[in-house]
C-alpha positions in Angstrom: 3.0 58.4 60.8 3.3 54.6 59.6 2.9 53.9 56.0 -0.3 51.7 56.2 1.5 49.5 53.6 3.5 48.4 56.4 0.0 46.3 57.6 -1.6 45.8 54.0 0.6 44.2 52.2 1.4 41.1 54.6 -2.0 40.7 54.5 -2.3 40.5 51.0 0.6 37.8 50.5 -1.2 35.9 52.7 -4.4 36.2 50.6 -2.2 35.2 47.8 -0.8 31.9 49.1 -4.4 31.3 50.6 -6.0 31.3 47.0 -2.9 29.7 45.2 -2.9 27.2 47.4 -6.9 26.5 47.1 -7.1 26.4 50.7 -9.5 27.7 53.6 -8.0 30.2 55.8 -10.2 28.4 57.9 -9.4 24.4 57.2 -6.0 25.6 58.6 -4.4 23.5 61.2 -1.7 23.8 64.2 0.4 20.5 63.9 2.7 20.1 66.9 6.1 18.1 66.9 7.7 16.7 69.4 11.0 18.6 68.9 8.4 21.9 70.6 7.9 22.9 66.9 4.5 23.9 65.7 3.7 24.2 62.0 0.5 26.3 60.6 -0.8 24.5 58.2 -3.3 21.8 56.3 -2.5 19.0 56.2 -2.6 16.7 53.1 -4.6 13.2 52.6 -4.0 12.3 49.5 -0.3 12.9 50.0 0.1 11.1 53.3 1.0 8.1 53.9 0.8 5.6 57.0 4.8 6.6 57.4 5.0 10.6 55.9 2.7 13.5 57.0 2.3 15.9 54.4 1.7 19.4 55.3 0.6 22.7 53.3 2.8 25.4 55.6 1.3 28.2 55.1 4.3 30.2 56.7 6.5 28.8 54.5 4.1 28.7 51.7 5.6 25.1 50.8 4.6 21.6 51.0 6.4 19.7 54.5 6.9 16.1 54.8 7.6 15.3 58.1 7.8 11.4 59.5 4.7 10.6 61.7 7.7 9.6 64.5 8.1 13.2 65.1 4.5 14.2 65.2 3.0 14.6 69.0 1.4 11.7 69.4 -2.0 13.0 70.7 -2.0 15.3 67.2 -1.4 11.9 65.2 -3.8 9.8 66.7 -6.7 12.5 66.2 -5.4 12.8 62.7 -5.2 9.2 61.7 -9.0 9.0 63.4 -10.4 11.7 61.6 -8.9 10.4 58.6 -10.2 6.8 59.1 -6.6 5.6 59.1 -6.7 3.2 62.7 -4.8 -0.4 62.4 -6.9 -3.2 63.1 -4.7 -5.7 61.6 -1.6 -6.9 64.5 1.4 -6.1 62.3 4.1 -8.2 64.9 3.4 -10.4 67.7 5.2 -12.1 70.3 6.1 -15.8 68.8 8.3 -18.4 69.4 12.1 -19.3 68.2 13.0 -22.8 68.6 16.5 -24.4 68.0 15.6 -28.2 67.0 18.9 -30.8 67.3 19.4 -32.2 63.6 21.3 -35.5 62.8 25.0 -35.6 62.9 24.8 -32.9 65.8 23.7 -29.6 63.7 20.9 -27.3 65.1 18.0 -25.3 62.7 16.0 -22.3 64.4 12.9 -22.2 63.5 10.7 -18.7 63.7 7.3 -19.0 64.2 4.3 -20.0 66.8 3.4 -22.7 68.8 -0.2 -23.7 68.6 -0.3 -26.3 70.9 1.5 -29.2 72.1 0.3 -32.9 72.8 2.1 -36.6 72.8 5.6 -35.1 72.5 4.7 -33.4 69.9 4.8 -29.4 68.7 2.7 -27.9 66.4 4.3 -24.9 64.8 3.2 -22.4 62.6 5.8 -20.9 60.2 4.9 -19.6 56.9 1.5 -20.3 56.6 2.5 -24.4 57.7 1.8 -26.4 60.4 4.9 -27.9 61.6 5.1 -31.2 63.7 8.3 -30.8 65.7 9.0 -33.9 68.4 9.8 -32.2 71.5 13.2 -34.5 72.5 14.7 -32.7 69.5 14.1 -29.0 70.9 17.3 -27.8 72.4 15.6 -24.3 73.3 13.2 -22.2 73.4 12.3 -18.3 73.2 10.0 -15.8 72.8 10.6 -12.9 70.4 8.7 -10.1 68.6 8.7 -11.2 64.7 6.4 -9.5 61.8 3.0 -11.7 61.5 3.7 -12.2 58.0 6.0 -15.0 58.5 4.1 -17.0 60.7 0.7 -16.8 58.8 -0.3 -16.7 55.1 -2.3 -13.6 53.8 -5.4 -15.6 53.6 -4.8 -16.7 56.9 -4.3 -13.2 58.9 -7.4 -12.0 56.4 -9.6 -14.7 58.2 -8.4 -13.9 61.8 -8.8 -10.3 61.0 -12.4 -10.9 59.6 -12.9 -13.0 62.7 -11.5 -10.2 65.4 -13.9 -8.2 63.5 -16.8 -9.4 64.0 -16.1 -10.4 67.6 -15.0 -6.9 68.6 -16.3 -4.5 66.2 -19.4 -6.0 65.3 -19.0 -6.5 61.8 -21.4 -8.6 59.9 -20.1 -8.5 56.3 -16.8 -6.1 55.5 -17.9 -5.6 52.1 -21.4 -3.9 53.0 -19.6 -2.3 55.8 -19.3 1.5 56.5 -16.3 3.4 54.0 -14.0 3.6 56.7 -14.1 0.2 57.6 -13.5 -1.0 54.0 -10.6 1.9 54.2 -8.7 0.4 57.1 -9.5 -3.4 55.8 -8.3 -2.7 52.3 -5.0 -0.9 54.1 -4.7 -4.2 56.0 -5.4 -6.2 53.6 -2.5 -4.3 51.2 0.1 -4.8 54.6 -1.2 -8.6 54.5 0.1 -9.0 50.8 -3.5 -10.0 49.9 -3.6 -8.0 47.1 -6.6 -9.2 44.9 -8.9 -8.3 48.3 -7.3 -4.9 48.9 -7.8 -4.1 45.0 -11.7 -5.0 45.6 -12.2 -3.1 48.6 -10.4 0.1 47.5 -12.3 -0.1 44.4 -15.5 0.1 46.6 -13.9 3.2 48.3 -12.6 5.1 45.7 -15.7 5.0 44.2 -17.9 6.6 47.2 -18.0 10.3 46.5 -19.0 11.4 50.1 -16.0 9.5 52.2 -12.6 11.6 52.4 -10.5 9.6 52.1 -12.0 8.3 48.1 -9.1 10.4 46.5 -6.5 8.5 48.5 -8.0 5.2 48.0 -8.5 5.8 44.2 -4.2 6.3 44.7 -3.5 3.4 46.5 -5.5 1.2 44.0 -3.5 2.4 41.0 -0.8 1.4 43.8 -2.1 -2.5 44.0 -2.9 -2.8 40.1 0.7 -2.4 40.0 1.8 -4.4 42.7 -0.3 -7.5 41.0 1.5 -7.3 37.9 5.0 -7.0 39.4 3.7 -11.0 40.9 7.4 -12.0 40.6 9.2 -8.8 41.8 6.9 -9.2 44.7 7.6 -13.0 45.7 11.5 -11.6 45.7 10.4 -9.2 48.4 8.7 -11.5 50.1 11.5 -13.5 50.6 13.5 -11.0 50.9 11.9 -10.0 54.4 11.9 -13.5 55.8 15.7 -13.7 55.0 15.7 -10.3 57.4 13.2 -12.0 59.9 16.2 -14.8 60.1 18.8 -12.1 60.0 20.5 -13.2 57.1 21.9 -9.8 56.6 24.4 -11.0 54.1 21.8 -13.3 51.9 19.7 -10.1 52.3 22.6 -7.8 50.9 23.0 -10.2 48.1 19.2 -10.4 47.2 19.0 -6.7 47.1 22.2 -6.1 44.9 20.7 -8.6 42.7 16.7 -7.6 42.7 17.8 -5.0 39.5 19.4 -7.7 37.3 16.7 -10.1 38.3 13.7 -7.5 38.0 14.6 -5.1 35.1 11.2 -3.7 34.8 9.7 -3.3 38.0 7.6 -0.2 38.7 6.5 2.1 41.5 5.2 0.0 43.7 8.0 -2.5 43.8 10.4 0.0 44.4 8.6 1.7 46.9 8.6 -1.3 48.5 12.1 -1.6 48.3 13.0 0.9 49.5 10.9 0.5 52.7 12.6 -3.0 53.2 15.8 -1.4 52.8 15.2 0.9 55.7 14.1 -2.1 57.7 17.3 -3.8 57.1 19.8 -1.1 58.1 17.4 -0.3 61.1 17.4 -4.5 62.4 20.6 -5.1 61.1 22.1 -2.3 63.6 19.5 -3.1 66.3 20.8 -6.8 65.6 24.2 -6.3 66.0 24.2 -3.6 69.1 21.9 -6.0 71.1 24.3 -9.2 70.4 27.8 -6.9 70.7 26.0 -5.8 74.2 25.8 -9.6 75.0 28.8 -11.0 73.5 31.7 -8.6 74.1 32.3 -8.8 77.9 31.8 -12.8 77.7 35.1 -12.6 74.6 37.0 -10.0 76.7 36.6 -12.7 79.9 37.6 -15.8 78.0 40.6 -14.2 76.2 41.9 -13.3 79.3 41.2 -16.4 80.7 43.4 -17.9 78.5 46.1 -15.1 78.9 46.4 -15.3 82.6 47.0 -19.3 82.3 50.2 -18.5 80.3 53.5 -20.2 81.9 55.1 -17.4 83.8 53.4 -14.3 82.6 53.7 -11.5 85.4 50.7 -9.4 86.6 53.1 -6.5 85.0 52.6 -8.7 82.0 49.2 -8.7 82.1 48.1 -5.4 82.5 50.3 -4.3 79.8 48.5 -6.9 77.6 45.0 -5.7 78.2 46.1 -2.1 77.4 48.0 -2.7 74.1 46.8 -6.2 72.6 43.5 -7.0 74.7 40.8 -4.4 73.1 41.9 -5.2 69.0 42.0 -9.1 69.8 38.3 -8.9 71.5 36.4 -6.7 68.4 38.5 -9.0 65.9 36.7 -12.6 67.8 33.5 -10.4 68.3 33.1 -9.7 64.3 34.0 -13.2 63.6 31.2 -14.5 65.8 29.0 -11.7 63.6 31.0 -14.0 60.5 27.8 -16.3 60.1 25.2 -13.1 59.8 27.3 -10.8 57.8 30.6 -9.6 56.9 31.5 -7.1 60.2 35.1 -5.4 60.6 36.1 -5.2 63.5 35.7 -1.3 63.6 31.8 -2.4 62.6 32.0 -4.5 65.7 33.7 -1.9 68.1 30.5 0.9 66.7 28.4 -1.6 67.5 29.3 -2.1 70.9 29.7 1.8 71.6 25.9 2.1 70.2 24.5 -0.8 72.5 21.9 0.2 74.8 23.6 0.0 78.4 21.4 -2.2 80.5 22.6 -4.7 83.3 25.0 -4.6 85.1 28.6 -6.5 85.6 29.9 -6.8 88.6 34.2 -8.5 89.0 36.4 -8.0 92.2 40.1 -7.7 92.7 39.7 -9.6 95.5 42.8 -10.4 97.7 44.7 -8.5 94.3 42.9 -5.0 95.3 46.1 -3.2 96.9 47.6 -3.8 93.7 45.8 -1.1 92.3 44.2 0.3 95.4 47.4 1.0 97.6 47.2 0.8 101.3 47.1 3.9 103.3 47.6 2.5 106.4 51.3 3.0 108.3 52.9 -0.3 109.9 52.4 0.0 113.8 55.5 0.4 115.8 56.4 -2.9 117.4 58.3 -0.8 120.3 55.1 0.6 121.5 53.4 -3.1 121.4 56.5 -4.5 123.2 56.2 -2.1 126.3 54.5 -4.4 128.4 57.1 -7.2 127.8 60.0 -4.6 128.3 58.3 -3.3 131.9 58.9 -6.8 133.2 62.5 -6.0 134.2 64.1 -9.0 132.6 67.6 -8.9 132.3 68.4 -11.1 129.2 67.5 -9.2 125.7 64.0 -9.6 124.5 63.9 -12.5 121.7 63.9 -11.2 118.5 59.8 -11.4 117.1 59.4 -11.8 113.5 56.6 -9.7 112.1 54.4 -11.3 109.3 54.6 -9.4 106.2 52.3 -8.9 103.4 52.5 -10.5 100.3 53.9 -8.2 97.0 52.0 -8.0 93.8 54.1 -10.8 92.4 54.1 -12.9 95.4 50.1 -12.5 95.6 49.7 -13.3 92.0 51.7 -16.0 92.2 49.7 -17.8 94.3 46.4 -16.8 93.1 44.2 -19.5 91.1 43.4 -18.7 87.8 40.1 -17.8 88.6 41.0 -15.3 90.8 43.6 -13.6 88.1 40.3 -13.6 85.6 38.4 -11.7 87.9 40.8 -9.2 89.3 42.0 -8.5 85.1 38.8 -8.3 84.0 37.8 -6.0 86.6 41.0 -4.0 85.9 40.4 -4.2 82.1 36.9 -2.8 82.6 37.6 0.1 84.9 40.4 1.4 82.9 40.0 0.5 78.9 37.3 3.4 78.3 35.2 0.5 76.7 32.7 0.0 79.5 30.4 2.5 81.5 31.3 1.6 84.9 29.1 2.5 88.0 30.0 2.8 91.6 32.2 0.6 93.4 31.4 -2.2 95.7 33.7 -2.7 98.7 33.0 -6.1 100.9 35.4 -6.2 104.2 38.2 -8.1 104.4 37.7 -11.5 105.7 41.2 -12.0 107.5 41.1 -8.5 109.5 37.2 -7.6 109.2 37.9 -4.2 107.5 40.7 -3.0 109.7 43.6 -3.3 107.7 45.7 -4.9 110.6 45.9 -8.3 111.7 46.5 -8.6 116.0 48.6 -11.3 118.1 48.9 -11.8 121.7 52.8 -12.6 122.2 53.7 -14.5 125.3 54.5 -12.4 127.7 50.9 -10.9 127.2 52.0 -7.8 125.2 50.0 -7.5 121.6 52.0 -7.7 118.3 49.9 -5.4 115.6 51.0 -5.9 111.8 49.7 -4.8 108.2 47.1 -7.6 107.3 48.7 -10.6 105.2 45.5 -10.9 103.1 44.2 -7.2 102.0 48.3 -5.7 102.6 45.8 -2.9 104.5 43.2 -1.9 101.9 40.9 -3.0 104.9 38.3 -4.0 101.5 37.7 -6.2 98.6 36.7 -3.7 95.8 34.7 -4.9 92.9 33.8 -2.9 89.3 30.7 -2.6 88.2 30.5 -2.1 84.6 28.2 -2.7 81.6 
């Protein structure tokens, strides 16, 4: 028989982690991650954050911070409800980036929002100011997500928060609103940088016995008393994130190395805040480079062999041998000095970045006329003795005049003769299919234009027989093959 210790004493550690823990067996929760995992546990308010999850495992019998990215996202959205924890505020929207023409030639982007346009003249908001920007001096524009921040003052996103408000929610007066309102106003209001009225409406919070979430409210404003008397530490940040909104990385770097020196005494909040804007840069700085090495690097590899091909007597031998030894180096050296006015990127930066990009549309080069150079012909020449049987059946008695068959060009002869946009194409296409740099998808053949896909070219002789040869244009590829990479 079973020692019934086997079943009593798992039952009491659990007891035991239940009461050191001060929790309700019954309070427990099932918190499910998107990796499949599911933790058993409570999770913790007044440790949580709008970016960690804390959780009480009581498997474990430890305290779990997990980021709210890997939390199912039906298990976060009833948590952050129940808690009171919804965004109002819009945190980025989709704005405007204009590149306005300068005397003496130079160009300035400008990051921001157009409000309206009238007598040649744009409005735009950057920073909290209204901008009059004559339209004949706008080379481009674009649209682009950017952080609300640097198009609007605090004061100013406070007012058309109060405004969507009352329109939508049917908010008369935040500060006599309900708790939770004041809870996810004063969170806003902290993410706005409009300190004195998140201090106010935490305060209000904090001191409301009944609402759950007064314990982390009375946190966060110990959090903003801070953050007001750090005034200067916080104007660095600030700036600080609209040199990242610019993507200055390398003004950025040389802010932050500095903010110590500059900042001696800063205190929690500041260097929370820090450190969030340090995460931010590594995460737009890479997102920044991957998208532009994505868009950049096939254009560099086409114009340096542009150049290449137009050399004085350089072979096709020549060229392929350059793209395999010389041609990947050279193009991650000019993409990481186009990255020069951003930030300092090595070449091996610049080659990660490009293997990181995300792969999205397509490129497509031929070989054109050049494909049997590296799609040999499997077509045999014809035998001109079986062609000439009708012209020998005619009995004549004199010998047969000798017939000279056409021949198709060799490599050398073909690229000899081809224009230098052709070479472009057919090296690039040549360069992309067998570097290991691109992803390349399946090929497109088109049918040879001179013998419609056959791979021979046909000619009636005189004496009516048919003279059948290897086609002069595709040397009997019978197609035009093209690469698709990306």
């Amino acid at each position: 028989m079973k020692s019934p210790l086997r079943y009593v004493l798992p039952m009491l550690a659990l007891c035991a982690l239940f009461l050191s823990a001060g929790l309700d067996p019954v309070a427990a929760e099932v918190i499910h991650l998107k990796t499949g995992e599911s933790v058993k546990g409570r999770p913790v308010i007044e440790e949580s954050n709008e970016e960690i999850l804390v959780i009480e495992d009581l498997v474990r019998g430890s305290l779990r911070r997990i980021r709210w990215e890997a939390v199912d996202t039906e298990v976060r959205k009833k948590l952050w409800q129940d808690w009171g924890w919804e965004r109002n505020a819009a945190r980025t929207i989709v704005g405007d980036v204009i590149v306005q023409e300068q005397s003496g030639g130079k160009t300035e982007e400008l990051r921001g929002k157009i409000e309206r346009e009238e007598g040649g003249i744009v409005y735009f908001r950057s920073n909290g100011q209204l901008l009059p920007v004559r339209a004949e001096t706008i080379k481009s524009r674009r649209k682009e997500e950017m952080d609300a921040r640097d198009i609007w003052t605090a004061e100013q996103l406070w007012d058309k928060y109060v405004a969507d408000l009352k329109a939508n929610q049917e908010v008369e007066d935040i500060e006599t609103a309900d708790a939770r309102t004041r809870f996810n106003a004063a969170n806003d209001a902290l993410w706005m940088g409009y300190l004195e009225k998140a201090r106010d409406l935490f305060r209000t919070v904090a001191d409301d016995p009944n609402y759950i979430n007064a314990n982390v409210a009375k946190k966060r404003l110990e959090y903003v008393d801070e953050l007001i008397r750090d005034a200067e530490a916080r104007e660095s940040l600030k700036e600080m994130r609209r040199m990242l909104s610019y993507k200055n990385f390398r003004k950025f770097k040389e802010a932050q190395q500095a903010f110590p020196e500059k900042h001696p005494e800063y205190g929690e909040a500041v260097k929370i805040l820090l450190e969030r804007l340090g995460k931010d840069f590594e995460k737009k700085r890479s997102e920044y480079f991957r998208h532009q090495a994505r868009f950049h690097f096939p254009k560099i590899c086409e114009k340096l062999i542009e150049k290449k091909v137009k050399e004085k007597d350089i072979s096709v031998t020549d060229v392929t041998s350059w793209t395999r030894r010389e041609l990947p180096e050279a193009a991650f050296l000019a993409l990481s000095e186009r990255f020069a006015n951003k930030d300092d990127i090595t070449p091996e930066e610049a080659q990660q970045f490009w293997s990181e990009r995300t792969k999205r549309n397509w490129i497509t080069r031929s070989y054109g006329e050049g494909t049997f150079v590296v799609k040999p012909a499997k077509i045999k020449p014809p035998s001109q003795r079986r062609n000439n049987a009708n012209r020998n059946r005619q009995g004549r008695s004199q010998a047969a005049p000798k017939i000279k068959v056409p021949k198709p060009p060799t490599r050398e002869q073909w690229w000899a003769r081809a224009k230098s946009r052709e070479r472009t194409a057919w090296t690039m296409a040549y360069f992309a299919e067998r570097s290991g740099l691109f992803e390349v998808g399946t090929e497109k053949l088109t049918p040879c234009r001179v013998c419609n896909g056959q791979g021979l070219e046909r000619k009636t002789l005189q004496g009516g027989g048919v003279l059948a040869y290897i086609c002069t244009r595709c040397a009997g590829t019978r197609n035009d093959w093209a690469v698709k990479f990306r």
